[in-house]
C-alpha angles and dihedrals in degrees: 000000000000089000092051096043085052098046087046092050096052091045080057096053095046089055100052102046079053099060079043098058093042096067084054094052084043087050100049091046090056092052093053109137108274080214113092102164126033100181129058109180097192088166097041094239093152146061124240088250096056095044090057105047085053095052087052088049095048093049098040097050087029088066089052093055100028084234131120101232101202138200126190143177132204136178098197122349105218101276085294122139101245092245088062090044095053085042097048082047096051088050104038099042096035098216120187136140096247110358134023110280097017143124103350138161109188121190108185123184123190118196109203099053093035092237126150120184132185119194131180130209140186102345096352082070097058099044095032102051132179091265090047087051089049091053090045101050089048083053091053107034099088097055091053094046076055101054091242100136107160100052088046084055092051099044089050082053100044087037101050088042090057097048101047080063087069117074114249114274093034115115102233085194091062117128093225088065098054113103091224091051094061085040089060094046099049096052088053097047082048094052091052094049090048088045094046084042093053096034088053092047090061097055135246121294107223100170112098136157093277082059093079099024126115108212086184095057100031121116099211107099116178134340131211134168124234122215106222111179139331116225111203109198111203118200134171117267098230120232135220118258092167105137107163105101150320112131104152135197143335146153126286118239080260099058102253114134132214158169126266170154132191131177147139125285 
């Protein structure tokens, strides 16, 4: 009877961790990514290879931060103004990481005018600000000047990735966030703790000069220090001449706002 009662326990207990694992398979498949494709070379700018390994990356680092991180290509945009195409695109495809029209960070690029254009919606507006986007499209600039599309797409991808880990407001470019920087600091933190340790384990030194002067018989009667003259230097402020780019964000036609920067390469 022992040997039944065991064997129907443990059928029991098989069973049940079983119903209990189907709601989570049910879970993670509801929560799939609503995004299928990330580039759209429009221009055929780009190999097979490279599309693919984009589309990998976008989806890969996407998932990390619940955001569509989108490329795409144009040779020519309608006669539109490329706010209005990335706009048009936003409402007509619907992207977004889990749901139509969500978290998206778009980076177009039309060939013919030489306009490149980042926008950010949902999330990616809050953590990819106009002043982010800013930052990414001068990272990027030179590599498409270059015709170096593929590493410019990349580097949008990697870059945006990086900044959405940094709450908004925060300045991503700030030297106290660079790794070499805090390495910098520690060692020399480290180097005055082991110099005060060092310099305490010696003893303090208590002799000074006033150690063998005779204030009676000294000569020295009395210091002062005379202010002679102030000098006041006065040079132009520069200005910034730099036209290249900036814009910002805006709404869609279909009243979805966003995050963005647009300019020439």
């Amino acid at each position: 009877m022992s040997g039944k009662r065991m064997k129907k326990r443990s059928l029991i207990f098989f069973l049940s961790a079983l119903l209990l694992l189907l709601p989570l398979g049910m879970t993670v498949h509801a929560e799939a990514p609503h995004q299928k494709q990330f580039v759209y070379d429009y221009a055929q700018l780009l190999t097979d290879n490279e599309v693919a390994e984009l589309e990998a990356l976008a989806s890969e680092l996407g998932a990390e931060r619940e955001t569509a991180f989108i490329i795409i290509t144009a040779n020519g945009t309608d006669g539109k103004d490329i706010d209005q195409y990335v706009g048009d695109f936003y409402d007509e495809q619907a992207p977004g990481y889990n749901q139509p029209h969500g978290n998206t960070a778009i980076l177009t690029i039309d060939l013919q005018e030489r306009d490149v254009k980042l926008a950010g919606f949902k999330k990616a507006e809050d953590y990819l600000d106009d002043q982010r986007m800013n930052q990414i499209r001068n990272k990027i600039t030179p590599a498409l000047s270059d015709g170096q599309y593929f590493e410019a797409f990349s580097s949008f991808i990697h870059t945006s990735h990086d900044y959405m880990g940094y709450k908004p407001g925060v300045n991503p470019e700030n030297v106290l966030f660079k790794w070499w920087f805090q390495l910098l600091v520690s060692i020399i933190v480290a180097g005055v703790i082991v110099t005060l340790m060092a310099y305490r384990s010696g003893g303090r030194v208590t002799v000074s000069a006033r150690t063998y002067m005779d204030s009676n018989n000294s000569r020295i009667i009395s210091k002062h220090d005379r202010y002679v003259r102030k000098t006041v230097t006065k040079r132009k402020k520069p200005t910034n001449n730099n036209k290249s780019g900036g814009g910002g964000g805006g709404i869609t036609g279909g009243g979805h706002s966003h995050s963005g920067s647009r300019g020439k390469f």
